[in-house]
C-alpha positions as CSV (number, residue, x, y, z in Angstrom):
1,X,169.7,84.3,116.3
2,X,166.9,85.9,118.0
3,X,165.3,84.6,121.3
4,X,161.6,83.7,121.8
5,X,161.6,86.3,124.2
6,X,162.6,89.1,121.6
7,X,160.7,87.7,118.9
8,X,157.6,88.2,121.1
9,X,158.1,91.8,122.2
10,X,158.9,92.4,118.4
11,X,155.6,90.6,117.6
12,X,153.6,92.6,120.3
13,X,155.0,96.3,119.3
14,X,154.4,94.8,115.6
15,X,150.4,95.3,116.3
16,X,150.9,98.7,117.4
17,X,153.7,100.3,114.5
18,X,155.4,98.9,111.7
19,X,158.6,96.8,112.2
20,X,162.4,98.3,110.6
21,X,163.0,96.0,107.6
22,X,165.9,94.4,109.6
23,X,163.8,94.1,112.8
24,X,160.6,91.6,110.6
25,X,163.0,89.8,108.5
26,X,164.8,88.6,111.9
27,X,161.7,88.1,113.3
28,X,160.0,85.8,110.3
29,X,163.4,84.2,110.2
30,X,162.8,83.4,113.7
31,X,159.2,82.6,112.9
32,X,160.0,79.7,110.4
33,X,161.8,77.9,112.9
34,X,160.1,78.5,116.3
35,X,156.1,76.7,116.4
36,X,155.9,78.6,120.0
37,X,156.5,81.8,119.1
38,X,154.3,81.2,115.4
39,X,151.1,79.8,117.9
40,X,152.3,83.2,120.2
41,X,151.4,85.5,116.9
42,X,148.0,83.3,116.1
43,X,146.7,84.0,119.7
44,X,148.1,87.7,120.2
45,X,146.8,88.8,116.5
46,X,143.5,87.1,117.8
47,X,143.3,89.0,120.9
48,X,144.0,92.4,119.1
49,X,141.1,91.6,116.7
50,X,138.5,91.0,119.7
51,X,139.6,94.2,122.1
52,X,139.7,96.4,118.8
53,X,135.7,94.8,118.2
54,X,134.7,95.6,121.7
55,X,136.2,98.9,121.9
56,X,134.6,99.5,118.6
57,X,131.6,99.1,120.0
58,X,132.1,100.5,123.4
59,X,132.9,103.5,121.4
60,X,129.5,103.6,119.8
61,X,126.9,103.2,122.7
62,X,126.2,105.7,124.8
63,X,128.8,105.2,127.6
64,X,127.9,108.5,129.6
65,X,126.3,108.2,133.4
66,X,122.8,109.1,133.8
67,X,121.5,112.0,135.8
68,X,120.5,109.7,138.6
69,X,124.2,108.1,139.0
70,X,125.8,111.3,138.7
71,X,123.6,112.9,141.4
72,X,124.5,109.4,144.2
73,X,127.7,110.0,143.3
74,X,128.5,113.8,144.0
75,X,126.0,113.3,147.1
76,X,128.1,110.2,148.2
77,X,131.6,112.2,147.5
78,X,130.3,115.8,149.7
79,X,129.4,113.2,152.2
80,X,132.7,111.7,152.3
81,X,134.2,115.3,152.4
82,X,131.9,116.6,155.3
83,X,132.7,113.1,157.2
84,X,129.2,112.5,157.9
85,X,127.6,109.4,157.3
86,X,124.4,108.7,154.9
């Protein structure tokens, strides 16, 4: 029979590729018996959903620095490379 601890790595690689045949009929086997592991698959199919919606829409704002970051930061980094102090 397969372990809690299997079933969850199966269940976690299961959101990223699909399962072998043999590999999701142990694991729903698994599943019908094991309330831990079913609540495990609520919660981590949950969490996929929300970082998929956040990076959806991390992906669509404009996520580039502006001019006046960009231009503190390269002065910050040649003072760090000169080792002189602002």
């Amino acid at each position: 029979m397969l372990t809690c601890r299997r079933a969850t790595e199966r269940l976690s690689r299961s959101l990223d590729v699909p399962l072998p045949v043999v590999e999701k009929i142990g694991m729903e086997g698994h599943m019908l018996l094991c309330g831990h592991c079913r609540r495990f698959r609520r919660q981590i199919v949950i969490l996929d959903a929300i970082c998929k919606d956040v990076g959806d829409r991390i992906a669509g704002e404009e996520t580039a620095l502006p001019a006046s970051a960009r231009q503190r930061i390269v002065a910050a980094l040649a003072q760090s490379e000169t080792g002189s102090e602002p």
